[in-house]
C-alpha positions as protocol buffer text, in pm:
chain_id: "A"
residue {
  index: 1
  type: UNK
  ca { x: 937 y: -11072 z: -3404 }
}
residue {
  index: 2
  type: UNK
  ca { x: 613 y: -10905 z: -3582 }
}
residue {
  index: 3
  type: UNK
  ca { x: 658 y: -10646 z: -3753 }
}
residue {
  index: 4
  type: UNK
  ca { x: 447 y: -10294 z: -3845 }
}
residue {
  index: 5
  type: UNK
  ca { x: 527 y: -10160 z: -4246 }
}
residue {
  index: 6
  type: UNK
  ca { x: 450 y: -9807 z: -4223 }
}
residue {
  index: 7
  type: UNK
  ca { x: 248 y: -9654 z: -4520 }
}
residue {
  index: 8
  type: UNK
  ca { x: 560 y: -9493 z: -4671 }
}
residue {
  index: 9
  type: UNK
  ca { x: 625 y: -9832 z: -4777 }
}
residue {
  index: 10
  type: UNK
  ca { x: 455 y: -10065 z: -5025 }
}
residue {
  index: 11
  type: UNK
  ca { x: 247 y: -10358 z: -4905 }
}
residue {
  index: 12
  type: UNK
  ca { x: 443 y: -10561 z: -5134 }
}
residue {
  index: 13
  type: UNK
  ca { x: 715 y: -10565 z: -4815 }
}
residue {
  index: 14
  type: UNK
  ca { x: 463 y: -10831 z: -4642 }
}
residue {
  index: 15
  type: UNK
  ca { x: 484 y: -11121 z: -4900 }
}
residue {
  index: 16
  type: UNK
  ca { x: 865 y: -11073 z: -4881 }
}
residue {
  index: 17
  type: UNK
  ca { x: 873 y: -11076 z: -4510 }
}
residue {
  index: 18
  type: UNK
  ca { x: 625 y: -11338 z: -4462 }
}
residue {
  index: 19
  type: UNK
  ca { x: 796 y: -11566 z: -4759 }
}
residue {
  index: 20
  type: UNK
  ca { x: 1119 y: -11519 z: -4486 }
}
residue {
  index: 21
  type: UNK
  ca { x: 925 y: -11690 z: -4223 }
}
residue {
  index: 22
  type: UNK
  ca { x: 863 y: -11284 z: -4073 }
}
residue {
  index: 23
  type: UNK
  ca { x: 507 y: -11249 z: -3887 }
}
residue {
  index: 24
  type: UNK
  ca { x: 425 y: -10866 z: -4079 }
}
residue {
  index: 25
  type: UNK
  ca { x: 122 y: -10638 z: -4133 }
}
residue {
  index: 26
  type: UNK
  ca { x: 97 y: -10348 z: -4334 }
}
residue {
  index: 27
  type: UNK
  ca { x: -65 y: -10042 z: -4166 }
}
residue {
  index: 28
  type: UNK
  ca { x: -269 y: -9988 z: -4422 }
}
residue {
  index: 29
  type: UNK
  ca { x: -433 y: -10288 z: -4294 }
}
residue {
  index: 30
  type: UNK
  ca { x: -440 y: -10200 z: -3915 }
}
residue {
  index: 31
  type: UNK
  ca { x: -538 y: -9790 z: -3881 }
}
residue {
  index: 32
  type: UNK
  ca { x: -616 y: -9502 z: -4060 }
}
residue {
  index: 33
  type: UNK
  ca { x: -383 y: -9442 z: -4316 }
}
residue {
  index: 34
  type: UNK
  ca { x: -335 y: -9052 z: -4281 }
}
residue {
  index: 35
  type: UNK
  ca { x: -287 y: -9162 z: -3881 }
}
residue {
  index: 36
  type: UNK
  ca { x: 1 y: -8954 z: -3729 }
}
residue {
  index: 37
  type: UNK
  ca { x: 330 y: -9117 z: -3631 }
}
residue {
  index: 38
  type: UNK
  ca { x: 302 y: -9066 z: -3292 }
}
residue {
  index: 39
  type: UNK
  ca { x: -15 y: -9329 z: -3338 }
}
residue {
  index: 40
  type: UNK
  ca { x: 89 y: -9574 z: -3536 }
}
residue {
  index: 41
  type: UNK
  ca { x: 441 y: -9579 z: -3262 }
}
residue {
  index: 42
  type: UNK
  ca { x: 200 y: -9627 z: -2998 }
}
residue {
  index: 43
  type: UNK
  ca { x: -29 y: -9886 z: -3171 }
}
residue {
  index: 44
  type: UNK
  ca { x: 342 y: -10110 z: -3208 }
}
residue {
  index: 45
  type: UNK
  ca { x: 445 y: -10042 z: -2884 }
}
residue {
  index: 46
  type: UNK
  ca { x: 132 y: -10190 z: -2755 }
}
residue {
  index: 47
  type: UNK
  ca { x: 77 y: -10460 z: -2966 }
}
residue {
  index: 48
  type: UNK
  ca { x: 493 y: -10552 z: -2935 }
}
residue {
  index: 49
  type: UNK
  ca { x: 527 y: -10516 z: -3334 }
}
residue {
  index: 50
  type: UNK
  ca { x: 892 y: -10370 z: -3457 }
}
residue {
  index: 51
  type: UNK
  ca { x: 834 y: -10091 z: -3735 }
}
residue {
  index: 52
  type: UNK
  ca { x: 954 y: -10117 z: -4064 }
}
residue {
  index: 53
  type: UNK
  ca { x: 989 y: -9757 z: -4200 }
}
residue {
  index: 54
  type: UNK
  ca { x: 1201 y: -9518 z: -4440 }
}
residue {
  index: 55
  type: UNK
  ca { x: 1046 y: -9213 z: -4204 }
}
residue {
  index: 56
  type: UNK
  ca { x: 1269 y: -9004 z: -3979 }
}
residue {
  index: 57
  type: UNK
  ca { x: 1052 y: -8870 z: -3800 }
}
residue {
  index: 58
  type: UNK
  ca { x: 1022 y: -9211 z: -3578 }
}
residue {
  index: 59
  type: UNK
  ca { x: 1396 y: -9214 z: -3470 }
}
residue {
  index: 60
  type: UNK
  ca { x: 1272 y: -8842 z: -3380 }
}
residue {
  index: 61
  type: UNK
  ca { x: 985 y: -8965 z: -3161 }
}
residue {
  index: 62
  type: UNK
  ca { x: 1198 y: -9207 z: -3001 }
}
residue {
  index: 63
  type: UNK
  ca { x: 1479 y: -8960 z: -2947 }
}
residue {
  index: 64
  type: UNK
  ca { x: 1207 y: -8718 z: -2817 }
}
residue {
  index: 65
  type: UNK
  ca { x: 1062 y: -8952 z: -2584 }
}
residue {
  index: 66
  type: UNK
  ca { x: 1366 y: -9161 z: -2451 }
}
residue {
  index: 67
  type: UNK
  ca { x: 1170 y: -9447 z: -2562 }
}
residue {
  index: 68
  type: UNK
  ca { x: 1217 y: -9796 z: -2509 }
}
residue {
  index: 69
  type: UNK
  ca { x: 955 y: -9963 z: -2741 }
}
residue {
  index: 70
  type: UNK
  ca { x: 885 y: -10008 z: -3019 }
}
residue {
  index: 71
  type: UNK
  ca { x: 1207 y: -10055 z: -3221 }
}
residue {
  index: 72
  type: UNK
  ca { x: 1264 y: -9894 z: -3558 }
}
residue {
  index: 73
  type: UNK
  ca { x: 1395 y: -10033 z: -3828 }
}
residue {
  index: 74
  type: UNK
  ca { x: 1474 y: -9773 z: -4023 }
}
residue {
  index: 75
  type: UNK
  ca { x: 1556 y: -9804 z: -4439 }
}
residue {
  index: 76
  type: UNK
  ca { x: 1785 y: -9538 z: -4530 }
}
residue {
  index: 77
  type: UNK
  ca { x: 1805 y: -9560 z: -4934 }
}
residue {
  index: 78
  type: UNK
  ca { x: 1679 y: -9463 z: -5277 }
}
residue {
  index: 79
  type: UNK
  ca { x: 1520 y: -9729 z: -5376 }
}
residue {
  index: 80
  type: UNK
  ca { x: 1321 y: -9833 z: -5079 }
}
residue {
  index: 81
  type: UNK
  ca { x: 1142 y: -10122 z: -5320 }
}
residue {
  index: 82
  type: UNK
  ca { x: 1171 y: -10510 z: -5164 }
}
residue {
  index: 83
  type: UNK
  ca { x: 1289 y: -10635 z: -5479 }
}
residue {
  index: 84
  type: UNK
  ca { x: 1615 y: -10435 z: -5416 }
}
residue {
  index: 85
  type: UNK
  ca { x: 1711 y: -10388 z: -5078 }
}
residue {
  index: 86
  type: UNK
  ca { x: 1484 y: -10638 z: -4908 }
}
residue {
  index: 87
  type: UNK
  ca { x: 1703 y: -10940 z: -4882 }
}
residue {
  index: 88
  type: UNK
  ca { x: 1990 y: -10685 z: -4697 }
}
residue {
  index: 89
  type: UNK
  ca { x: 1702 y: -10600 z: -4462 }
}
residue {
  index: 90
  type: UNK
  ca { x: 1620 y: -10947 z: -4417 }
}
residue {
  index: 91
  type: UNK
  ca { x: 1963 y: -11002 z: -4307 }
}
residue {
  index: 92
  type: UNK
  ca { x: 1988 y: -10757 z: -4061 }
}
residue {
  index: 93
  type: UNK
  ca { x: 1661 y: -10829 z: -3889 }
}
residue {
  index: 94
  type: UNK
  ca { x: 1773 y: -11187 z: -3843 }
}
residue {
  index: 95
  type: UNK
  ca { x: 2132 y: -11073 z: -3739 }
}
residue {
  index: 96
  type: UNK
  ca { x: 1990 y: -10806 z: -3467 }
}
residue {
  index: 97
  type: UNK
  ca { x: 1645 y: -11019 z: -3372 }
}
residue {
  index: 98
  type: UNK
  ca { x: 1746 y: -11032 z: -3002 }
}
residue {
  index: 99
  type: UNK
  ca { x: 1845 y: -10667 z: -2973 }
}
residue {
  index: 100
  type: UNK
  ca { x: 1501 y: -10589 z: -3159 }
}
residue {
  index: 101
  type: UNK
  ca { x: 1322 y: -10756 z: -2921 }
}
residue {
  index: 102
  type: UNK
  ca { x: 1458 y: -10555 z: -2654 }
}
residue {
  index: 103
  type: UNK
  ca { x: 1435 y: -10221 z: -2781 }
}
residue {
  index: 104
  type: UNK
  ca { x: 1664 y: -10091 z: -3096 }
}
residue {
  index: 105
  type: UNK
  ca { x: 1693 y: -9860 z: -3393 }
}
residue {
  index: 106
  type: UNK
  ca { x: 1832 y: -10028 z: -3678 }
}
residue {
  index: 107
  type: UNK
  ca { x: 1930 y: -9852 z: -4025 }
}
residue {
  index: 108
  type: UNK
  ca { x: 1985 y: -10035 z: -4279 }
}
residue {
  index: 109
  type: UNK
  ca { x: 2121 y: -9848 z: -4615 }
}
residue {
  index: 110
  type: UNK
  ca { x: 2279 y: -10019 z: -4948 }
}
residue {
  index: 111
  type: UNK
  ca { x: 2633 y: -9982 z: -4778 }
}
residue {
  index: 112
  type: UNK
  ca { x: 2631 y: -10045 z: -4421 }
}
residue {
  index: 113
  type: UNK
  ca { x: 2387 y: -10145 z: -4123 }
}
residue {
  index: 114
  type: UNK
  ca { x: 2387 y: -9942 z: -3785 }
}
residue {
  index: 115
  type: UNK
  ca { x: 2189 y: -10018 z: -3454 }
}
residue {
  index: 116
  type: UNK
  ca { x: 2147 y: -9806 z: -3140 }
}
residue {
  index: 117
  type: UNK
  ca { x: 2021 y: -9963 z: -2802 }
}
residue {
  index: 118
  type: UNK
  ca { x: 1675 y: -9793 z: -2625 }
}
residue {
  index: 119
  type: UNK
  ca { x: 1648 y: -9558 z: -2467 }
}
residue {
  index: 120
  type: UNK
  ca { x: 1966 y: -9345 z: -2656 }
}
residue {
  index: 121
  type: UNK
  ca { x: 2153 y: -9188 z: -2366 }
}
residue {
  index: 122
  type: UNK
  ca { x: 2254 y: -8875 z: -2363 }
}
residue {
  index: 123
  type: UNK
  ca { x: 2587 y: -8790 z: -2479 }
}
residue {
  index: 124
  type: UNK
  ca { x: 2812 y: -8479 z: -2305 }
}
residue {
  index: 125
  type: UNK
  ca { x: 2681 y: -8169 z: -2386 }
}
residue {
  index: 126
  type: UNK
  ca { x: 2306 y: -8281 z: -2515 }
}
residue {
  index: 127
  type: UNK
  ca { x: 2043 y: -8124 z: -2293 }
}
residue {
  index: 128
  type: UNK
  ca { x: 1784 y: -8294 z: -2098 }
}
């Protein structure tokens, strides 16, 4: 699994990742870094990276677009720093690697983790 730190999230992410034995770039590194979601999703979905993000607007773009790839990883928490949620995150993307791989949106917050298979389906009632 390789995965794509969005900008709303410090570079120091990738020595923690990497230190786990996680292959990780900062996109910061990659593209522009006032590049619009939509780009940087499209850049991972292309280049089969996972994105590591505490933005809402990519569960949006993936909801929007019945998307597949790339998964989201998605943290959900105050303090979005490695040094205090990272290990949790860790933990999850080891525990849900194979359902990463093959298209997910995992949230990870200080008191629970939650994953939804890609594409979401529609539920009763949702429009088309």
């Amino acid at each position: 699994m390789k995965l794509l730190v969005d900008m709303n999230l410090s570079p120091r992410w990738i020595g923690l990742l990497v230190n786990a034995g996680i292959e990780a770039e900062h996109w910061s590194t990659l593209g522009e870094k006032n590049a619009p979601d939509s780009k940087i999703m499209a850049y991972a979905s292309a280049n089969d990276y996972v994105v590591l993000t505490h933005d809402l607007d990519f569960s949006a773009i993936l909801a929007a677009t019945h998307g597949k790839k790339p998964s989201v990883v998605q943290i959900r928490a105050e303090d979005v720093s490695p040094d205090v949620i990272g290990l949790q995150v860790i933990a999850a993307l080891r525990q849900m690697a194979s359902e990463l791989e093959n298209g997910a949106l995992l949230t990870v917050d200080p008191n629970r983790t939650r994953m939804r298979l890609l594409p979401f389906q529609l539920r009763t009632g949702d429009e088309a």
